[in-house]
C-alpha positions in Angstrom: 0.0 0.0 0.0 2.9 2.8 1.0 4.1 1.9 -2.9 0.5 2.7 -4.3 0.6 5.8 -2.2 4.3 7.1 -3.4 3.1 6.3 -6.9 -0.4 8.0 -6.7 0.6 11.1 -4.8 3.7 12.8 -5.8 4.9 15.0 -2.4 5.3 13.8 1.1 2.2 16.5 2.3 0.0 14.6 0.8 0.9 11.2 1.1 1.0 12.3 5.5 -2.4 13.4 5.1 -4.0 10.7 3.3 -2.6 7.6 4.9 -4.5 8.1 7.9 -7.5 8.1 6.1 -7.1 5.2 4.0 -5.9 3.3 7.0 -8.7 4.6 9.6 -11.3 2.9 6.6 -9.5 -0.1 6.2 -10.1 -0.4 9.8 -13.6 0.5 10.1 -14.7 -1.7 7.1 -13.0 -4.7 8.6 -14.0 -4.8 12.0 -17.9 -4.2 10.9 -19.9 -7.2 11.6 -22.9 -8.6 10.0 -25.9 -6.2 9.7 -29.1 -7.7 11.0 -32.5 -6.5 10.4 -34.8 -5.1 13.3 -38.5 -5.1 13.6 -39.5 -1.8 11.8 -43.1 -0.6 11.4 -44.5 -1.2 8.1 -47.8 -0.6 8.1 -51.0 0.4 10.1 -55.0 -0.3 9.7 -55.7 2.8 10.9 -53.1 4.8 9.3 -50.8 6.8 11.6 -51.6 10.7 11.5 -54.8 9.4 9.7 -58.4 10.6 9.9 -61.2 8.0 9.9 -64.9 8.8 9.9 -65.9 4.9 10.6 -64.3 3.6 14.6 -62.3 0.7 13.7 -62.9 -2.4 15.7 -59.1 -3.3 15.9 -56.0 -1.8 15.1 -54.1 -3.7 13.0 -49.7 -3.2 12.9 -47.6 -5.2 10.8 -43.5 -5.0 11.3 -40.6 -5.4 8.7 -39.5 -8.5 10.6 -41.0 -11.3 12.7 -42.2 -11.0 16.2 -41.9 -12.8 19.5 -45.6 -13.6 20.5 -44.8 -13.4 24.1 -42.7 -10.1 23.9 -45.5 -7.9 21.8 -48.0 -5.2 23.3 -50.3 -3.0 22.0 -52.7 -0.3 23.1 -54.8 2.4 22.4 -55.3 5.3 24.3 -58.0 8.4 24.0 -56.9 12.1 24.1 -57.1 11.8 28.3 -54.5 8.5 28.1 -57.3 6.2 29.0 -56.8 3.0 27.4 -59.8 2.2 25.3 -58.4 -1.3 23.5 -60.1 -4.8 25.0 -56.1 -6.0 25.9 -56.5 -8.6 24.2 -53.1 -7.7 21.8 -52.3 -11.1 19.9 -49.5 -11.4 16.9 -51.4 -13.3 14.8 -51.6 -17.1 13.6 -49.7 -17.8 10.2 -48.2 -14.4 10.1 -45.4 -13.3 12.5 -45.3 -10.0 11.6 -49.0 -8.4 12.4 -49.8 -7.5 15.7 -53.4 -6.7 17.0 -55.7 -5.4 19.3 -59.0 -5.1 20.0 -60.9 -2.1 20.9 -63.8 -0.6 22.4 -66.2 1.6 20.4 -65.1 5.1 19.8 -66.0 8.2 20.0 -65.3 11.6 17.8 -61.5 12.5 19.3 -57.8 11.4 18.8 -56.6 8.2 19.6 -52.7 7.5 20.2 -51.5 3.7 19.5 -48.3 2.3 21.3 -46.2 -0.7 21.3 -43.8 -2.0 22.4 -42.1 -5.5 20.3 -39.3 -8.0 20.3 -38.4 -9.5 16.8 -37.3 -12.7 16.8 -33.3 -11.5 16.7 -34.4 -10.4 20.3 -34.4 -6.2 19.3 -36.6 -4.5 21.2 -38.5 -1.5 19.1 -41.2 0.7 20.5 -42.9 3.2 19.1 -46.8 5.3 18.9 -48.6 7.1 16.7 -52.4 8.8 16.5 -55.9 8.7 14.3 -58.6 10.5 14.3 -62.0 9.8 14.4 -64.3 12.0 13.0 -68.6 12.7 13.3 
């Protein structure tokens, strides 16, 4: 490498300044290890920052990656943070990746949805978002 670098830069100034550099990424890109994927929010039945004029009966989340059954929660709150979902938050059968929940009916107002997950690479990812339901 020194060669390459006597070759490619003429001048010692250069060469001081660069060598660093090219050593510091040499570095960096060999001690990276594998990149593995973490449960990401995909989608959402209601949309987040969505306005609805029909109350859903569940929210429905689905996640970029598979989750842990045991290790998923979901709720729904109102504007006053009192939960208005039927706890009853299941990932469901034959697809790893949606969670639900079950909720009471709804009034006009803003609702706020939370969760909290574990993929099955054991990454924990939490996250909320709101709808509205409108009259």
């Amino acid at each position: 490498m020194v060669n390459f670098l006597r070759r490619a830069l003429p001048g010692s100034g250069a060469r001081a300044r660069i060598a660093p550099l090219l050593a510091a990424a040499a570095l960096s890109l060999a001690s990276a290890g594998p990149a593995w994927p973490h449960a990401h929010l995909k989608s959402a039945a209601p949309a987040a920052d969505s306005t609805v004029r029909k109350p859903p009966e569940r929210v429905v989340i689905s996640f970029t990656e598979a989750l842990e059954p045991k290790l998923a929660r979901l709720t729904v709150e109102d504007g006053a943070g009192k939960r208005v979902d039927k706890d009853d938050a299941a990932v469901a059968r034959g697809d790893s990746k949606r969670l639900s929940v079950g909720v009471n009916p709804l009034a006009p107002g803003t609702y706020t949805v939370r969760w909290e997950i574990t993929s099955v690479d054991t990454h924990r990812t939490s996250g909320q978002f709101t709808f509205i339901v409108k009259p």
